[in-house]
C-alpha positions, 0 to 999 in steps of 0.5 A, a space after each residue: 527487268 529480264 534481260 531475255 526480253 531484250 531484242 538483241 539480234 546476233 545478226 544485226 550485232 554482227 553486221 554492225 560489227 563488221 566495220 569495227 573489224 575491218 578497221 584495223 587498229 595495231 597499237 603502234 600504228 597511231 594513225 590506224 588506232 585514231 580512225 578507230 576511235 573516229 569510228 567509236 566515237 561516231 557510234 557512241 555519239 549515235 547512241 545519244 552520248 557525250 564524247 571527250 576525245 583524249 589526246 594520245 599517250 606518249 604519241 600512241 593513238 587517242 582514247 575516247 570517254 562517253 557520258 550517257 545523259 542521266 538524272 545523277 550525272 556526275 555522282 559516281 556510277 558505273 565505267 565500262 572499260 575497253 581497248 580497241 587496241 590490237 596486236 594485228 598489224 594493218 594488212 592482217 585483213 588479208 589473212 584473217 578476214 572477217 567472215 562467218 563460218 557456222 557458229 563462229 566469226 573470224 577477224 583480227 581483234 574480234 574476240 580481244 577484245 572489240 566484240 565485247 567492247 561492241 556488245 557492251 555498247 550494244 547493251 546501252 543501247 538496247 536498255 535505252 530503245 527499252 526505256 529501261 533507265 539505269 540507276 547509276 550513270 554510266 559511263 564508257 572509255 576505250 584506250 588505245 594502249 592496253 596490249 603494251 601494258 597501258 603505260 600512257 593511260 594507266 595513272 591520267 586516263 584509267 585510274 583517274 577515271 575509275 576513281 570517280 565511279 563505284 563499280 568497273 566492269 571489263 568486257 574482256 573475253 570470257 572465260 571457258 565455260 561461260 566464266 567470268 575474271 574475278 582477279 589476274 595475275 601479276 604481270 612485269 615486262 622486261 627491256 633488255 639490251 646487249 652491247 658487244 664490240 664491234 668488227 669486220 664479220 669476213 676479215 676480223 671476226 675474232 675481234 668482235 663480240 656478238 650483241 645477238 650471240 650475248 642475247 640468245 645465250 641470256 634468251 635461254 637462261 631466262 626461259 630456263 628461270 620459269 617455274 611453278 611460281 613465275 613464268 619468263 618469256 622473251 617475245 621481241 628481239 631487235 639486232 645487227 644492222 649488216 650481216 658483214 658485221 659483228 652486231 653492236 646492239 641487240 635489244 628484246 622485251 621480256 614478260 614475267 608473270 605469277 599469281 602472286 605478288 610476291 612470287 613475281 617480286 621475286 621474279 623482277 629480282 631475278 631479272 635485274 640481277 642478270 645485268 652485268 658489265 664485263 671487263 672487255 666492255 660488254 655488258 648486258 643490262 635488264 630495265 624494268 618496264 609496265 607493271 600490272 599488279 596482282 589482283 585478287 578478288 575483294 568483298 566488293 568484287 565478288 558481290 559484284 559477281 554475285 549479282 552478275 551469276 544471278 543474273 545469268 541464271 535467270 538467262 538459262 545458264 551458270 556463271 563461274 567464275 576465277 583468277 585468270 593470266 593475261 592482264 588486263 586494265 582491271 588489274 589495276 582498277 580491282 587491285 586499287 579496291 574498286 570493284 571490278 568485274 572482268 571477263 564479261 566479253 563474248 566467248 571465243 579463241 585463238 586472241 593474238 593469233 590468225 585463227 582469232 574467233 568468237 561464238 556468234 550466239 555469245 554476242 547478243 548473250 553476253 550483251 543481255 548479261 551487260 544490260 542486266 548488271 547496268 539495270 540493276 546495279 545500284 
């Protein structure tokens, strides 16, 4: 099968698209995420397959399992695993619109990572009008929670899932340069949470002890941890109630991130020894959250890459590949031995950001390069 007869189309992928944008899905925004999934699970279901629909983690939105019909159904075969999950609050429609400027198309999500997700869809679809039966079946989920770390699905949902199947393929932004993700780093978040004492900030300021002032001065010291081996950043921060009292409580989230597991080990030691309980009462205390294991590339995963660059060479173009920051849910999957392959998504920029775009001519490119690894992989 040449994937260059496929016909996709880039404008009817985007018009398609469209609504898969504009449906803004924030991971905590349990409603926003499950007309989300309404609306995936409507298409797949369109696309001739059976849908599950997985109740919610831990109160977060919904995730959604499609089967494609298939002569081996059941026996192990091949998972395409995305999130719809976004960092994008409701309302970021009005900042960051979807709209096509030249080569690129803009949305929240669009690139991180629901173009992709749609491509791969897209890639079912278009073998399926083809007539082009796959040798494995396949299967699709999309979760709801990955941009916290997947705590809710990773064990029930992922895992579980991922067992059953020989291959895992992850249709996460590509890389730079047409580049594809063969391992991640390993990845920690941090709760944090500083108490003080409390007073009256106009009359008694004296009497008191900052929770915020206890958390910024702990803010420096972490980020001045980061090193060549293991980055520390704090992202969230949470104080005080009323600006006329001394602050009780602060809490923040903290990530830590490094190539290797035992360099981010070590990290995690760092971090929980900053908890301390002072003589006044205070105390400052660090609790480990999700974990994203290192994944570094096996024999398994890397045949898998080597199917996917001939594949794109016989499209017109190299496919590097390489470890890459950033987790995903094939951290868990590649680390667990199960061949993975990630980064196949669309390419583009500006993910987590109001300037988030794709390459409009990725779409239907990335969607050919899909189909061939579902055509072939056996």
């Amino acid at each position: 099968m040449n994937p260059n007869a496929l016909p996709f189309d880039a404008d009817a992928m985007l018009a398609r698209l469209r609504p898969w944008i504009e449906c803004e899905s924030p991971t905590f925004d349990t409603p926003a995420m499950n007309r989300m999934m309404d609306l995936a699970a409507r298409d797949l279901a369109a696309a001739g397959a059976t849908v599950d629909r997985i109740p919610g983690p831990m109160g977060l939105g919904d995730c959604v399992r499609a089967r494609f019909p298939h002569p081996r159904a059941g026996e192990p075969g091949i998972l395409l695993m995305s999130h719809l999950d976004t960092v994008h609050p409701v309302g970021t429609l009005a900042a960051l619109p979807f709209r096509q400027d030249g080569g690129r198309c803009y949305g929240p999500g669009i690139c991180d990572m629901k173009g992709g997700a749609f491509a791969s869809l897209e890639a079912v679809v278009q073998l399926a009008k083809a007539g082009i039966a796959t040798p494995l079946p396949v299967t699709i989920l999309f979760t709801s929670d990955e941009e916290i770390g997947s705590p809710g699905t990773r064990d029930g949902i992922i895992m579980e899932e991922a067992r059953r199947q020989k291959y895992v393929l992850v249709p996460e932004p590509g890389r730079p340069g047409e580049g594809v993700v063969t391992g991640r780093y390993a990845i920690a978040r941090f709760d944090l949470e500083a108490q003080g004492r409390p007073s009256h900030a106009g009359a008694h300021l004296k009497e008191g002890r900052s929770a915020v002032n206890a958390m910024a001065r702990q803010l420096l010291a972490i980020e001045d941890m980061t090193g060549e081996d293991c980055t520390f950043s704090v992202g969230v921060i949470h104080g005080g109630q009323w600006v006329n009292c001394v602050p009780t409580t602060c809490r923040a989230e903290a990530l830590s991130m490094a190539k290797r597991q035992p360099d981010l080990d070590r990290g995690v030691e760092r971090m929980l020894a900053l908890s301390v309980e002072n003589p006044d009462g205070t105390r400052f205390s660090v609790r480990r959250g999700v974990t994203r294991p290192v994944w570094e590339p096996d024999a398994g995963t890397l045949r898998l890459y080597e199917l996917a660059r001939g594949i794109a060479h016989e499209m017109g173009f190299d496919l590097p590949h390489e470890s890459a920051g950033g987790g995903s849910d094939a951290n868990f999957t590649g680390a667990a031995g199960i061949p993975s392959l990630d980064g196949l998504g669309v390419l583009g920029g500006g993910y987590h950001t109001l300037g988030e775009y794709i390459e409009v001519d990725s779409l239907p490119r990335r969607g050919r390069l899909m189909a061939g690894l579902l055509a072939r992989l056996e």
